[in-house]
MIGUFI-907165 format. One record per residue (C-alpha): residue number from 1; residue in three letters; chain; y, z, x. Coordinates in steps of 0.001 Angstrom, whole numbers, plus 500000, padded with zeros to 6 digits. Layout:
<rs>
<r><seq>NUM</seq><type>ALA</type><mol>A</mol><v>Y</v><w>Z</w><u>X</u></r>
...
</rs>
This chain:
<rs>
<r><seq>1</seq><type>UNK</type><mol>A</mol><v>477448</v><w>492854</w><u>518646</u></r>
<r><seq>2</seq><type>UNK</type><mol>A</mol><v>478049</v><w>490751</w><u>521354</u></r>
<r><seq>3</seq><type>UNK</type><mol>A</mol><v>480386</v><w>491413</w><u>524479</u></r>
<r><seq>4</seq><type>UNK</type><mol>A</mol><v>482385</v><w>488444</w><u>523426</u></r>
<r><seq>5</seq><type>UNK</type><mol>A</mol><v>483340</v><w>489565</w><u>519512</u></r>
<r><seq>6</seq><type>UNK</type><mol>A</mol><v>483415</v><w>493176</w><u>520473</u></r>
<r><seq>7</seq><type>UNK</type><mol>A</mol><v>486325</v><w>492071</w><u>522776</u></r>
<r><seq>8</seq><type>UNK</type><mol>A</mol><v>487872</v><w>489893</w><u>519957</u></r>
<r><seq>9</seq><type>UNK</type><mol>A</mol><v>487211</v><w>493160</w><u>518112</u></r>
<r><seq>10</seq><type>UNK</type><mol>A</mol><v>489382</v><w>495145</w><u>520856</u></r>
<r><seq>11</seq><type>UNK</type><mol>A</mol><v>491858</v><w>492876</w><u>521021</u></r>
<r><seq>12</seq><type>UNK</type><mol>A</mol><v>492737</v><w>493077</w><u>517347</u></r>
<r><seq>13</seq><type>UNK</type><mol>A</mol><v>492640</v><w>496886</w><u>516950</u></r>
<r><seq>14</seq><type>UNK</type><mol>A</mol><v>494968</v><w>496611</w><u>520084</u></r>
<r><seq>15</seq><type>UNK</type><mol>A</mol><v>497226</v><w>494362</w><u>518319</u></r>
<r><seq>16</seq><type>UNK</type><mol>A</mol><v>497072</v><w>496503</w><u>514747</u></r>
<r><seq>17</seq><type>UNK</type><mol>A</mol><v>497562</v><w>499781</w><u>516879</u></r>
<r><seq>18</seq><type>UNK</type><mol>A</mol><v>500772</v><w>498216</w><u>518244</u></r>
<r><seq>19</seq><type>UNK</type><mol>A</mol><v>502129</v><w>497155</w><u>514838</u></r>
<r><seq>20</seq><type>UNK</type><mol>A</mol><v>501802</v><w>501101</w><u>514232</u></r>
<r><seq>21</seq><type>UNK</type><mol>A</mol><v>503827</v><w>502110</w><u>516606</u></r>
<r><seq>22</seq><type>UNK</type><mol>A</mol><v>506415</v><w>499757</w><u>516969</u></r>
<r><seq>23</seq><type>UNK</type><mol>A</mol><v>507097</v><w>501055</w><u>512947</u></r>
<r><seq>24</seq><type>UNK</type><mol>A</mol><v>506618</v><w>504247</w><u>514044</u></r>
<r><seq>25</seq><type>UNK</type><mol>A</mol><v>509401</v><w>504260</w><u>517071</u></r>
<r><seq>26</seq><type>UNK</type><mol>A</mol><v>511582</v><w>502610</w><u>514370</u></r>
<r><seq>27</seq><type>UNK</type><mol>A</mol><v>510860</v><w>505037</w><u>511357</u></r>
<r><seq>28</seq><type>UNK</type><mol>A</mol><v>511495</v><w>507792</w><u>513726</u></r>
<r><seq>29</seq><type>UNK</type><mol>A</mol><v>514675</v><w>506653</w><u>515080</u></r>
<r><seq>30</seq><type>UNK</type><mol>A</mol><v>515961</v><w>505940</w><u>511224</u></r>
<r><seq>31</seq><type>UNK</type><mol>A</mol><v>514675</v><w>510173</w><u>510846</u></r>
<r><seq>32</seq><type>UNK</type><mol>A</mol><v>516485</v><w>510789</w><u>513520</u></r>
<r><seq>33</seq><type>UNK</type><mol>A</mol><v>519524</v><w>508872</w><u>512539</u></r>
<r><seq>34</seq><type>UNK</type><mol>A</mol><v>519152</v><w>510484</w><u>508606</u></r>
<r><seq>35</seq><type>UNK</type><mol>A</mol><v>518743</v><w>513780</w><u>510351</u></r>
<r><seq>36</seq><type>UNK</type><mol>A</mol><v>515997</v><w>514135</w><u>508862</u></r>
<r><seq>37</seq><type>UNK</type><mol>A</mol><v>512598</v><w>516344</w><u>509573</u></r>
<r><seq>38</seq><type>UNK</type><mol>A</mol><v>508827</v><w>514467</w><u>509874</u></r>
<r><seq>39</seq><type>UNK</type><mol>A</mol><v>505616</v><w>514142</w><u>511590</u></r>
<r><seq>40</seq><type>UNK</type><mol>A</mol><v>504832</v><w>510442</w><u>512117</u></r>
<r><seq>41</seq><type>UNK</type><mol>A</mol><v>501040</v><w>509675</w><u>512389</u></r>
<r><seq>42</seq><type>UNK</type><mol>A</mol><v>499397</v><w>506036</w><u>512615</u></r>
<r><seq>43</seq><type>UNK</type><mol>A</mol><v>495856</v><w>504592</w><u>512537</u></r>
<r><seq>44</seq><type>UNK</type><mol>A</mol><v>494171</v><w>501764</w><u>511685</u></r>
<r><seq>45</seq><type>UNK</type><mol>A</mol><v>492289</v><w>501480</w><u>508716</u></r>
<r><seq>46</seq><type>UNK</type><mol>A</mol><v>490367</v><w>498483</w><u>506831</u></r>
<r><seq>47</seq><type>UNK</type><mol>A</mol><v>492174</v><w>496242</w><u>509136</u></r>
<r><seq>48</seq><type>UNK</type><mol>A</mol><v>495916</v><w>497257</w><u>508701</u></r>
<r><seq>49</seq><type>UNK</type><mol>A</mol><v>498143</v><w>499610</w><u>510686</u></r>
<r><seq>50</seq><type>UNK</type><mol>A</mol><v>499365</v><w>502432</w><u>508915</u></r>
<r><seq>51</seq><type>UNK</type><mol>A</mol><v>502212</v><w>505017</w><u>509204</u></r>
<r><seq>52</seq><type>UNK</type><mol>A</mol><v>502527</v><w>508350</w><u>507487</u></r>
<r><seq>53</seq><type>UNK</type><mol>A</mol><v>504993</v><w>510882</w><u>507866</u></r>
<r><seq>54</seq><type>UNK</type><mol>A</mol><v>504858</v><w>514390</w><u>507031</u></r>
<r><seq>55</seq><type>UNK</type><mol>A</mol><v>508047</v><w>515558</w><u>505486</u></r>
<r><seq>56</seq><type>UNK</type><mol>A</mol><v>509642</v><w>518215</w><u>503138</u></r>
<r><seq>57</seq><type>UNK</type><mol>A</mol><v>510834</v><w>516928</w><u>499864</u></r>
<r><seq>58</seq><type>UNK</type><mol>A</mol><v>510677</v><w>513578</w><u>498244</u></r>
<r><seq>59</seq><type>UNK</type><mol>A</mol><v>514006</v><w>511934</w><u>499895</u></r>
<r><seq>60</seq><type>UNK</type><mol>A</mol><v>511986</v><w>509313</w><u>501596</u></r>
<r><seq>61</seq><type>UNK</type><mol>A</mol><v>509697</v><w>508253</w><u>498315</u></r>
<r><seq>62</seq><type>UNK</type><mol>A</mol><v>512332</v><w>507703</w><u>495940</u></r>
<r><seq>63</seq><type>UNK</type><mol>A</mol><v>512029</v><w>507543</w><u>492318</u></r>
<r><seq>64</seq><type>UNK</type><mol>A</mol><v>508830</v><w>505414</w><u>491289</u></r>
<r><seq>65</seq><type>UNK</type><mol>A</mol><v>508512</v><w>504833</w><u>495386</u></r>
<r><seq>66</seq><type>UNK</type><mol>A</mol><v>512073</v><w>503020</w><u>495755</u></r>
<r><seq>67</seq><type>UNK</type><mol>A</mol><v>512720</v><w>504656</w><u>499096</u></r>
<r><seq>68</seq><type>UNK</type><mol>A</mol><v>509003</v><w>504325</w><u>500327</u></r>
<r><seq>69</seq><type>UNK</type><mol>A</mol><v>508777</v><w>500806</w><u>499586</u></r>
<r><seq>70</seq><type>UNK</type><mol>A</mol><v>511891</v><w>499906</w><u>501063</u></r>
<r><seq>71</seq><type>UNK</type><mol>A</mol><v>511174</v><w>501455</w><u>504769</u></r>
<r><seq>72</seq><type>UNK</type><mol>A</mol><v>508105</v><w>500137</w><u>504274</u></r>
<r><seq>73</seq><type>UNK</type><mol>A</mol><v>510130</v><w>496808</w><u>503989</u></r>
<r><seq>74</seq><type>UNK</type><mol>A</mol><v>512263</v><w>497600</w><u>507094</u></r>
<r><seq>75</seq><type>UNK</type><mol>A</mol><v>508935</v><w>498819</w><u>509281</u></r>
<r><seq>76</seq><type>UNK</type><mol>A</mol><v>507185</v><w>495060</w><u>508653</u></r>
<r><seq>77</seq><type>UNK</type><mol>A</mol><v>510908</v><w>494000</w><u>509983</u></r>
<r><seq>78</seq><type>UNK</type><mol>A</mol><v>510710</v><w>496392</w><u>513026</u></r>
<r><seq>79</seq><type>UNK</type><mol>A</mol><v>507679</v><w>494808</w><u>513540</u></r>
<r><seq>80</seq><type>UNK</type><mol>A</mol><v>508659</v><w>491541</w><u>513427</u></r>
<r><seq>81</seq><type>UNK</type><mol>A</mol><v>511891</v><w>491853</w><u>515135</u></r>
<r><seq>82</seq><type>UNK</type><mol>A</mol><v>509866</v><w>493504</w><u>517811</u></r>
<r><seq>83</seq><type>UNK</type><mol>A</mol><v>506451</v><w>491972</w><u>518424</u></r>
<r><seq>84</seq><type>UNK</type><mol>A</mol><v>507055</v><w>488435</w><u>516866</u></r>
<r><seq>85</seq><type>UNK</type><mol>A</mol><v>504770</v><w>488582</w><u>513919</u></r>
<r><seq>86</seq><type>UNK</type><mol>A</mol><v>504496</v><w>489555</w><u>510848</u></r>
<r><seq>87</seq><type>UNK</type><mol>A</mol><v>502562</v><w>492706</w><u>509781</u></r>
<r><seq>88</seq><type>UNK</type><mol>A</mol><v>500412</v><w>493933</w><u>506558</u></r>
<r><seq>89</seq><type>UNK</type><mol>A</mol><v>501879</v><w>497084</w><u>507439</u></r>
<r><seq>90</seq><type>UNK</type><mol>A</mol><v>501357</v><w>500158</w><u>505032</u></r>
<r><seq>91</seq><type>UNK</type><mol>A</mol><v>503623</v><w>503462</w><u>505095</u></r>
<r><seq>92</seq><type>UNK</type><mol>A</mol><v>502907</v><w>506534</w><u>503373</u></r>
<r><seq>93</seq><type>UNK</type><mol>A</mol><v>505392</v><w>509560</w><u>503003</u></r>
<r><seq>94</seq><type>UNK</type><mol>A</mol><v>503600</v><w>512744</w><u>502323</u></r>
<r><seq>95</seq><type>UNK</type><mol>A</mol><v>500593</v><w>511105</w><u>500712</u></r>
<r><seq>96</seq><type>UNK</type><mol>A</mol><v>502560</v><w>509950</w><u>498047</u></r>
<r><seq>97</seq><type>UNK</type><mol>A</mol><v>500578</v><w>506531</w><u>497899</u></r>
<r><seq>98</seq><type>UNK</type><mol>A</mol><v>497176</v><w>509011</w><u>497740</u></r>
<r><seq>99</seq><type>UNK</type><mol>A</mol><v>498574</v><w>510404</w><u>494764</u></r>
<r><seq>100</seq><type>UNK</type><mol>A</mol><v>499495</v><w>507359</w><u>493295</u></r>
<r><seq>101</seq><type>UNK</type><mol>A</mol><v>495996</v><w>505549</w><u>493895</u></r>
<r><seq>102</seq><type>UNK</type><mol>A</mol><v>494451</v><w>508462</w><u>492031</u></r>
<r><seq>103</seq><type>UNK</type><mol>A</mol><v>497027</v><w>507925</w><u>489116</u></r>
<r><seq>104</seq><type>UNK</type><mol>A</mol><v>496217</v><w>504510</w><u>488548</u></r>
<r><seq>105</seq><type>UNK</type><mol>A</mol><v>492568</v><w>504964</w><u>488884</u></r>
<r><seq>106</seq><type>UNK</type><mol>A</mol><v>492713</v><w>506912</w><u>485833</u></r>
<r><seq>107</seq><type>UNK</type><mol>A</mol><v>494966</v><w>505319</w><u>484466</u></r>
<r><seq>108</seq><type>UNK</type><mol>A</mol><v>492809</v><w>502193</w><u>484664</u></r>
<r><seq>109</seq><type>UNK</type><mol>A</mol><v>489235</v><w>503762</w><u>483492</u></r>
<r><seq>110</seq><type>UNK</type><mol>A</mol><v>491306</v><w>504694</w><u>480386</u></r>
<r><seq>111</seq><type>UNK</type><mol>A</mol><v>492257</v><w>500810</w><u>479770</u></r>
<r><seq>112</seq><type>UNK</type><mol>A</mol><v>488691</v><w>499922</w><u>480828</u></r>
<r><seq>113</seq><type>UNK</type><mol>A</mol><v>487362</v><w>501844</w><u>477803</u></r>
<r><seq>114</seq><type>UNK</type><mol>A</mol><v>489990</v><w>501119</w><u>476013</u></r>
<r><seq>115</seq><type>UNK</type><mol>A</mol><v>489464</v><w>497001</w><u>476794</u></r>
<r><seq>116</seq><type>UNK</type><mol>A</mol><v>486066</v><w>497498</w><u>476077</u></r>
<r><seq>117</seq><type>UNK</type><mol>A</mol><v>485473</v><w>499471</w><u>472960</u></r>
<r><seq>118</seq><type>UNK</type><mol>A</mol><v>487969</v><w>497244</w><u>470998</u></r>
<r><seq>119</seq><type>UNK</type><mol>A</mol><v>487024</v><w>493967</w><u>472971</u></r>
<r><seq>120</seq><type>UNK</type><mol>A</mol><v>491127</v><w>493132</w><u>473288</u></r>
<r><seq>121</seq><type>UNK</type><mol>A</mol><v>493221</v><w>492960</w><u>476482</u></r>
<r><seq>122</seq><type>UNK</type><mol>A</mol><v>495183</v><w>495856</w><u>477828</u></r>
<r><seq>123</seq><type>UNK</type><mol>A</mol><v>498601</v><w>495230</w><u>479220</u></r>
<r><seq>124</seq><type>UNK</type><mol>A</mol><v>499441</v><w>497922</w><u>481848</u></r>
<r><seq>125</seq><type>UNK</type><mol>A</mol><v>503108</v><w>498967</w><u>482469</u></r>
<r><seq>126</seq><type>UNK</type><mol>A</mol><v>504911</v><w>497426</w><u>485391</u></r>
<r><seq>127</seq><type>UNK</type><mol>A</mol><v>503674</v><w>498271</w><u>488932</u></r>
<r><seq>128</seq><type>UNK</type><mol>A</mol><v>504331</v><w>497141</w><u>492693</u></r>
<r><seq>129</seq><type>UNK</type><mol>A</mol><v>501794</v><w>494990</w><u>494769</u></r>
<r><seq>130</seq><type>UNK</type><mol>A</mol><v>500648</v><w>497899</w><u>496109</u></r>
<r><seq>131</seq><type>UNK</type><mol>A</mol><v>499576</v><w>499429</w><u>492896</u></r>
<r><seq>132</seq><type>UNK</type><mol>A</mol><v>498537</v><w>496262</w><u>491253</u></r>
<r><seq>133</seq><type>UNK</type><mol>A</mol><v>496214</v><w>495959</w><u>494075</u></r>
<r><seq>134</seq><type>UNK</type><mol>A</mol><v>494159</v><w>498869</w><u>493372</u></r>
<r><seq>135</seq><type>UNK</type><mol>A</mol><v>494177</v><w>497880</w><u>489910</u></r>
<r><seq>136</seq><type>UNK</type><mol>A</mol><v>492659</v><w>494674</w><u>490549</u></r>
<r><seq>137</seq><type>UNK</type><mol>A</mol><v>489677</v><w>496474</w><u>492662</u></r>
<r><seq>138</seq><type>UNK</type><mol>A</mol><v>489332</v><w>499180</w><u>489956</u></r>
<r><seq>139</seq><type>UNK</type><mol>A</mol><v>489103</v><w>496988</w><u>487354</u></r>
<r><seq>140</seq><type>UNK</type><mol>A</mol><v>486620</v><w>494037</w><u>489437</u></r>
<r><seq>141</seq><type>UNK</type><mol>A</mol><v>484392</v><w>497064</w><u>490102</u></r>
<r><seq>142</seq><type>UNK</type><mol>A</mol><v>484206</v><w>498048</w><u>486292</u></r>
<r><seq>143</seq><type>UNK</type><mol>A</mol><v>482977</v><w>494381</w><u>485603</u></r>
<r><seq>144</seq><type>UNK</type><mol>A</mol><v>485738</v><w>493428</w><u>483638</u></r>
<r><seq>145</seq><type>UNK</type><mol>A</mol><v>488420</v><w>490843</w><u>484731</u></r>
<r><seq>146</seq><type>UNK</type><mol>A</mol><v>492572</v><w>491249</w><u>485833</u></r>
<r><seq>147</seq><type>UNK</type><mol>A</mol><v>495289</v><w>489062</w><u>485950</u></r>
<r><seq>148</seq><type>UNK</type><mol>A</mol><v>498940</v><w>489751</w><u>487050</u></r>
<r><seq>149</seq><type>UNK</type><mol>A</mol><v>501769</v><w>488601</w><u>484790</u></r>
<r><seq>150</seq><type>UNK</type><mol>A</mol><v>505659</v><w>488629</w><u>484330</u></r>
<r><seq>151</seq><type>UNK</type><mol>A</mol><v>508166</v><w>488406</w><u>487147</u></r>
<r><seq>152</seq><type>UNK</type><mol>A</mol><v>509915</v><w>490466</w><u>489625</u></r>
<r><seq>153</seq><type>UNK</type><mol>A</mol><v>509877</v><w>494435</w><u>488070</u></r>
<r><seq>154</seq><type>UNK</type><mol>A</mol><v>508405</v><w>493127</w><u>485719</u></r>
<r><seq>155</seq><type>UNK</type><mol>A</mol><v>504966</v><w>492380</w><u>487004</u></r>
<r><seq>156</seq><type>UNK</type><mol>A</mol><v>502145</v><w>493897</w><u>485604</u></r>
<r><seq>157</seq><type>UNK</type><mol>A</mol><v>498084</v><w>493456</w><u>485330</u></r>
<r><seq>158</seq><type>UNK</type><mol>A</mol><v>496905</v><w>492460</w><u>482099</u></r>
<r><seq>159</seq><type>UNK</type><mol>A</mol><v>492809</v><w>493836</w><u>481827</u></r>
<r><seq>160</seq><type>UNK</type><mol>A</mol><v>490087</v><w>491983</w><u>479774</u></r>
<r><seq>161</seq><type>UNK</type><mol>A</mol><v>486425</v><w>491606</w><u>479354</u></r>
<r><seq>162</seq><type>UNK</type><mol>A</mol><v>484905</v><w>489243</w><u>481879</u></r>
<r><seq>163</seq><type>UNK</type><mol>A</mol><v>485361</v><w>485553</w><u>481504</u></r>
</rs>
């Protein structure tokens, strides 16, 4: 590389590692506030900061996420509020989103087979951007093709055989 993109490089793992831990100083003042115990880690990884906390219990995840996805919420906020831009920012509580990408992954080479032994679309249940995501990659990667439909909570992927 040259001297000139590896500082471009530098400057925007300087800028990602900031994101982290401007969420970071705000998710551990909201602990602190909630009295509440965790180890706050952050890195950068495929270009995004990321947070995790380490904490006893599922408080912070929520049913189906809730919680996670809302601090998650609040952290891009901190972020903002704090550095003046917005932030692709993604939190994990206890490796709940690890657990969840593993999930869906089976979840989707079921629908894969599924989609292509009977040659008709699957329509997976409801899921968050974050989940659709993976879907989307799972499913590009199996050679078939994805779409999201529906609205709000009601947003799903719909799988097929490639167009």
């Amino acid at each position: 590389m040259s001297e000139e993109v590896t500082e471009v490089v530098d400057e925007q793992m300087d800028a990602l590692t900031l994101e982290g831990e401007a969420a970071a100083d705000y998710l551990e003042e909201l602990l602190d506030i909630a009295d509440l115990d965790g180890d706050i880690d952050t890195y950068v990884e495929a270009a995004r900061p990321h947070v995790s906390i380490l904490t006893s219990g599922d408080k912070l995840v929520g049913p189906h996420g809730e919680v996670l996805e809302a601090l998650q919420d609040l952290a891009r906020l901190a972020v903002l509020t704090k550095l003046g831009r917005h932030s692709r920012l993604m939190l994990d509580i206890s490796g709940h989103r690890e657990k969840r990408r593993q999930e869906i992954q089976e979840l989707v080479a079921a629908a894969v087979g599924e989609v292509k032994s009977a040659s008709e679309p699957v329509a997976l249940p409801p899921m968050n951007p974050f989940e659709r995501k993976i879907v989307h990659d799972a499913v590009a990667e199996a050679g078939l093709y994805s779409e999201s439909e529906g609205e709000a909570d009601k947003r799903h992927v719909v799988i097929r055989l490639a167009q």
